[in-house]
C-alpha positions, 0 to 999 in steps of 0.5 A: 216705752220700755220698762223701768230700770234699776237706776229709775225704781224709787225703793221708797214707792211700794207696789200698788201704793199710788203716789200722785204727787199730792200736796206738791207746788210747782208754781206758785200761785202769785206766778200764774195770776200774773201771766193773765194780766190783759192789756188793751191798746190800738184798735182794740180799746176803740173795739172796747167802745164800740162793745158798750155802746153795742149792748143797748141794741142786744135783748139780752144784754139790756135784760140782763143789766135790768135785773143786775141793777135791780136786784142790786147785785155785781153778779148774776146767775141766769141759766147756768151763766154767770153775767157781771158788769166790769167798767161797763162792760158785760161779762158772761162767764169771765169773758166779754160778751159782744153783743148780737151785732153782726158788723160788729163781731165781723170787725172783732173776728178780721182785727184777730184773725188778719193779721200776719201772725194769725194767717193761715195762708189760704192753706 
């Protein structure tokens, strides 16, 4: 890179003074959070029921919504993660938690991961 010209110098900025754009919105906050809205159709909402009825068979899972329930609580912290029921579906830091079952993870991994959009052509 070259260095900075006349036309490029703010006059405004002085040597050794950091300007990093603090206090600056560039996108609004309502913008991002309407981007992550998720929706679920096809295959997946059968992949949706085949995870909660999945979770009764994981150890983990059904220890972790015992205490939910027991406590009394929407959310848990149990060694550095957080665990929350959502349509009875069990979260583990925000996202889905497939249990340990194994067939079915291999299901979940072909319906993202087959398809031509995903192929990497044996490359």
């Amino acid at each position: 890179m070259g260095k900075a010209d006349r036309l490029s110098k703010r006059t405004d900025w002085k040597v050794g003074v950091d300007k990093n754009n603090e206090n600056q919105v560039f996108i609004k906050e309502n913008w991002i959070r309407s981007m992550y809205e998720v929706v679920v159709e096809g295959p997946e909402v059968d992949m949706l029921e085949k995870i909660k009825r999945a979770r009764s068979k994981d150890e983990d899972v059904v220890r972790v919504v015992e205490e939910i329930k027991r406590a009394g609580v929407r959310e848990l912290r149990l060694r550095e993660n957080k665990w929350k029921i959502e349509d009875n579906l069990v979260l583990k830091e925000g996202k889905v938690y497939v249990p340990k079952d194994k067939e079915l993870r291999v299901k979940i991994i072909r319906l993202h991961h087959d398809v031509p959009a995903a192929e990497h052509g044996g490359r």
